[in-house]
C-alpha positions as CSV (number, residue, x, y, z in Angstrom):
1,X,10.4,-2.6,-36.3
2,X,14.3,-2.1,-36.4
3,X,15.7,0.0,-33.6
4,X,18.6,1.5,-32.7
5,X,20.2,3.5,-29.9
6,X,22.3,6.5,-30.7
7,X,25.6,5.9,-30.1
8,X,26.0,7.8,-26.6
9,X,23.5,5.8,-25.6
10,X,24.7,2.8,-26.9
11,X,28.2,3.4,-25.5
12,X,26.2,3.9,-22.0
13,X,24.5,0.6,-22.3
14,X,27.9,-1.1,-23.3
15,X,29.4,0.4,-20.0
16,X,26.5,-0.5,-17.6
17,X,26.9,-4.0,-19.1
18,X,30.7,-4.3,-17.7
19,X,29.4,-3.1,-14.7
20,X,27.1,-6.0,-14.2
21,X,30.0,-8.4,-15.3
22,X,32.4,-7.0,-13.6
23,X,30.5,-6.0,-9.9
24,X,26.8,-7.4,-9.8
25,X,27.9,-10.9,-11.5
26,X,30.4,-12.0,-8.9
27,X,28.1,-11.3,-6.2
28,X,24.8,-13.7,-7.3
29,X,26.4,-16.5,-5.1
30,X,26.2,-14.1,-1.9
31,X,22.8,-12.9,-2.6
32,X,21.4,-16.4,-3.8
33,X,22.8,-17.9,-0.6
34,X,21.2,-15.2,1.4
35,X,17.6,-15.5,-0.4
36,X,18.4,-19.1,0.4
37,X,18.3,-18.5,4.4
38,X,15.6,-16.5,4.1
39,X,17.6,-13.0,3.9
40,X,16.0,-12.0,0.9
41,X,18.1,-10.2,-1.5
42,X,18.5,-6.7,-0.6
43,X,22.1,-6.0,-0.7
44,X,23.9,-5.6,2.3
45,X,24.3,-1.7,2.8
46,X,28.5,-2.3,2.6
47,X,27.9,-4.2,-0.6
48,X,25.4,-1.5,-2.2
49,X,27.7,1.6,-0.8
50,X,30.4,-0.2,-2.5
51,X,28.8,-0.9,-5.7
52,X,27.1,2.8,-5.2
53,X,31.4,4.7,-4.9
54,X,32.1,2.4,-8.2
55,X,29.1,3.8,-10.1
56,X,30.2,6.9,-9.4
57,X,33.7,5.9,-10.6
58,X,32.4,4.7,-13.9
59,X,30.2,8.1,-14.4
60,X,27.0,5.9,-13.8
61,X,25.3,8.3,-11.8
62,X,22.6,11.0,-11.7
63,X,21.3,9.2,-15.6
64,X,17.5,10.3,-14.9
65,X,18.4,13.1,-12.2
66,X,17.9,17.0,-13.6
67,X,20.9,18.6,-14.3
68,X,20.7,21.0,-11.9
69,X,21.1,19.1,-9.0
70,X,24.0,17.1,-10.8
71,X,22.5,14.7,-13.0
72,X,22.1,13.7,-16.3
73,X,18.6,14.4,-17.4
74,X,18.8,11.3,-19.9
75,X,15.8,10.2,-22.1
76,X,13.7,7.1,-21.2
77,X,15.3,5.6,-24.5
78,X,18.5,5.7,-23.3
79,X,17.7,4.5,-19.5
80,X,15.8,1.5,-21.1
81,X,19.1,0.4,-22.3
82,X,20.0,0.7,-19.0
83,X,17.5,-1.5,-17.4
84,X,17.7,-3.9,-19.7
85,X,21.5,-4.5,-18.8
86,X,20.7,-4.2,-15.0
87,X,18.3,-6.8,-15.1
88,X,20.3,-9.2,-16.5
89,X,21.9,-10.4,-13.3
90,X,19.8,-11.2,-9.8
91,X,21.5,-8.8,-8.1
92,X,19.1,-5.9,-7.3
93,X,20.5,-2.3,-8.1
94,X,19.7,0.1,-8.8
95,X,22.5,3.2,-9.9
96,X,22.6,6.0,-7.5
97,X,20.5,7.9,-6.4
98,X,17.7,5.4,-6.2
99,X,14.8,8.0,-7.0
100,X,12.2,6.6,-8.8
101,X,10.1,9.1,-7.1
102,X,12.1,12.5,-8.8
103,X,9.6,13.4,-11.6
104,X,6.6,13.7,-8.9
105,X,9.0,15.6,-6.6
106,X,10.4,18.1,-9.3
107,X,6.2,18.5,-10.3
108,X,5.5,19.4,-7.2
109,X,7.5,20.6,-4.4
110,X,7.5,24.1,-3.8
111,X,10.6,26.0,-2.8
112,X,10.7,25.3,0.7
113,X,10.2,21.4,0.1
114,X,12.3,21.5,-2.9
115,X,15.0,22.4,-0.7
116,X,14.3,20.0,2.2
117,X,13.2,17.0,-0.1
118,X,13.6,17.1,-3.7
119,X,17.2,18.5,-3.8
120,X,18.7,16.3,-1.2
121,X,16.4,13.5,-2.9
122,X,18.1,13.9,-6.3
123,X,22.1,14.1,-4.7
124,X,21.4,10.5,-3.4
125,X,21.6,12.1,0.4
126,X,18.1,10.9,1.0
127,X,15.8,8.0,0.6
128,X,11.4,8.1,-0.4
129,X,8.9,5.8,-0.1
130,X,5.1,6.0,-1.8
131,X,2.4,5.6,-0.1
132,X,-0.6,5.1,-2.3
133,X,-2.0,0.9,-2.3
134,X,-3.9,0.1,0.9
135,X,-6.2,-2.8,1.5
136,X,-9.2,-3.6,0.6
137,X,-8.7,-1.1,-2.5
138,X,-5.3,-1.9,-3.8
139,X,-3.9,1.1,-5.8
140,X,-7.2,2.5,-6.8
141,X,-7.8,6.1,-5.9
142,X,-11.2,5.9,-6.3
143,X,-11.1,3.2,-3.6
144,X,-8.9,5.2,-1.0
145,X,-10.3,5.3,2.4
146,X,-7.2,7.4,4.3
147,X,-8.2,10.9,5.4
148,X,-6.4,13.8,6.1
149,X,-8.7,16.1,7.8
150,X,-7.2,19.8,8.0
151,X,-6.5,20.7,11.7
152,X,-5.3,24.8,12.1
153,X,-2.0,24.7,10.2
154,X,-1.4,21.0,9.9
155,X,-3.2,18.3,8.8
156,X,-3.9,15.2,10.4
157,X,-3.9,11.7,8.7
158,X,-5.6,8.4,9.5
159,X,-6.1,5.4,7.7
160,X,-3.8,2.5,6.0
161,X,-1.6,1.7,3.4
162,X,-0.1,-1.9,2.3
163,X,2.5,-3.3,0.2
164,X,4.7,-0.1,0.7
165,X,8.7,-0.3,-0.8
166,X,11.0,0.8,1.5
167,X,8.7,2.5,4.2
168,X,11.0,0.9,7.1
169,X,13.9,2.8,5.8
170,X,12.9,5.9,4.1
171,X,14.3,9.2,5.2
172,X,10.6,10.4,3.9
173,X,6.9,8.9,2.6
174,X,4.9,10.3,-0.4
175,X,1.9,9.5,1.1
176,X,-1.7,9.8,-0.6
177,X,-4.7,11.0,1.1
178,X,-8.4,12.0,0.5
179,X,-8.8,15.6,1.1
180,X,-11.8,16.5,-0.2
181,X,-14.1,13.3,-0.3
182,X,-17.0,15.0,-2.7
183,X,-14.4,15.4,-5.3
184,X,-13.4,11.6,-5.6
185,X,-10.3,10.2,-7.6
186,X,-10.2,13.7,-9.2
187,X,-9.1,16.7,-7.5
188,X,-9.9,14.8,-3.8
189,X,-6.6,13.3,-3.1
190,X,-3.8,15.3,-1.8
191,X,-0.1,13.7,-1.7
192,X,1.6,14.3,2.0
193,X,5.7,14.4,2.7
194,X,6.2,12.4,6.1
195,X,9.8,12.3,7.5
196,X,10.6,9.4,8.9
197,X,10.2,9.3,12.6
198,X,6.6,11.2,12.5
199,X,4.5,10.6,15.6
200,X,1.8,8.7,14.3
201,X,3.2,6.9,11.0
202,X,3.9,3.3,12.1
203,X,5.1,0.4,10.3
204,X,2.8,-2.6,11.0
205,X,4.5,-5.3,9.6
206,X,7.4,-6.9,6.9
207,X,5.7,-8.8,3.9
208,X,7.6,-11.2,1.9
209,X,7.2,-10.7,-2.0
210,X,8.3,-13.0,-4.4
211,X,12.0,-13.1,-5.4
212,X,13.0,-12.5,-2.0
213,X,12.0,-8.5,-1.8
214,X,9.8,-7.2,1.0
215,X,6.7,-4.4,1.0
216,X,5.5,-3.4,4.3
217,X,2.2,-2.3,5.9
218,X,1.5,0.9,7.8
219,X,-0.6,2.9,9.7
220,X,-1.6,6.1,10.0
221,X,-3.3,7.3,13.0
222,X,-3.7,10.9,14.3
223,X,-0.2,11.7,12.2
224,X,0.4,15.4,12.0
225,X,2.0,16.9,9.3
226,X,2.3,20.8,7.8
């Protein structure tokens, strides 16, 4: 099948791809040195502010975000271009705001959390994690043994996750939760916004991944949220 962007999208992809020759490329000694020593190859925060103030420059930011909050509102079509342009160099960035959780957030949030979470989320002023894998079930709802059990006006989780992106760092988890055990995989897991910081959500440990990225494991245990 022949296929062909339009040609703002085409003119997008063009730019990202001097991007990544002009500002990822001449980094890929740093970051393979770094992955080298056992660094991995996260970016130095320096180098991804950096990269993140040039993006902006360029107009290379906000592509997925809604337009309300600043953003672009692109289609997948056009960020696939994107992507494909990003990945061809080892340097791991993504354009600002990193928020590959937006599209849950903007489902979901009500007004109160739209304000706290999803709007600052979208301007790139705050970082998520997503809580859903844990072990012994991997990413499979059904599987999910975490419990949020409801406790006057809060709730109160327990239970384990694994292999969580970002969790360490995040200014705030998505974390997933049965609610409602009789109801199973549908309708009997609840999703749960946990600031960082939260009496009882603790980061376990730092798992190396291949091509030098890291997950982490956590633990819930009698952590109180609204």
């Amino acid at each position: 099948m022949n296929f062909e962007l339009a040609d703002e999208h085409r003119m997008l992809k063009e730019l990202v791809a001097r991007f990544v020759k002009d500002e990822l490329v001449p980094l890929e000694r740093l970051i393979l040195e770094r992955e080298a020593s056992g660094q991995g190859t996260v970016l130095p925060d320096d180098l991804r502010a950096k990269l993140g103030a040039r993006a902006r420059e360029l107009g290379l930011y906000g592509l997925d975000a809604p337009e309300e909050f600043g953003g672009m509102d692109l289609p997948a079509v056009a960020l696939v271009g994107v992507e494909e342009e990003l990945g061809k160099s080892v340097v791991q960035f993504i354009l600002p705001p990193d928020s590959p959780n937006l599209r849950m957030l903007q489902q979901t949030c009500d007004g109160r959390q739209s304000e706290a979470y999803l709007g600052p989320y979208a301007r790139g002023e705050k970082t998520s994690a997503m809580g859903i894998s844990e072990p012994g079930a991997g990413s499979d709802p059904a599987a999910m043994t975490t419990r949020a059990v409801k406790d006057g006006d809060d709730w109160v989780i327990n239970g384990r996750k694994i292999w969580i992106s970002n969790a360490a760092d995040a200014d705030f988890t998505i974390l997933m939760a049965v609610t409602e055990p009789g109801k199973g995989a549908r309708g009997g897991i609840s999703a749960f916004l946990i600031d960082k910081g939260t009496p009882g959500f603790n980061v376990l440990r730092k798992i190396p991944m291949i091509g030098g990225n890291f997950t982490y494991e956590i633990a819930l245990e009698d952590c109180r949220v609204e």
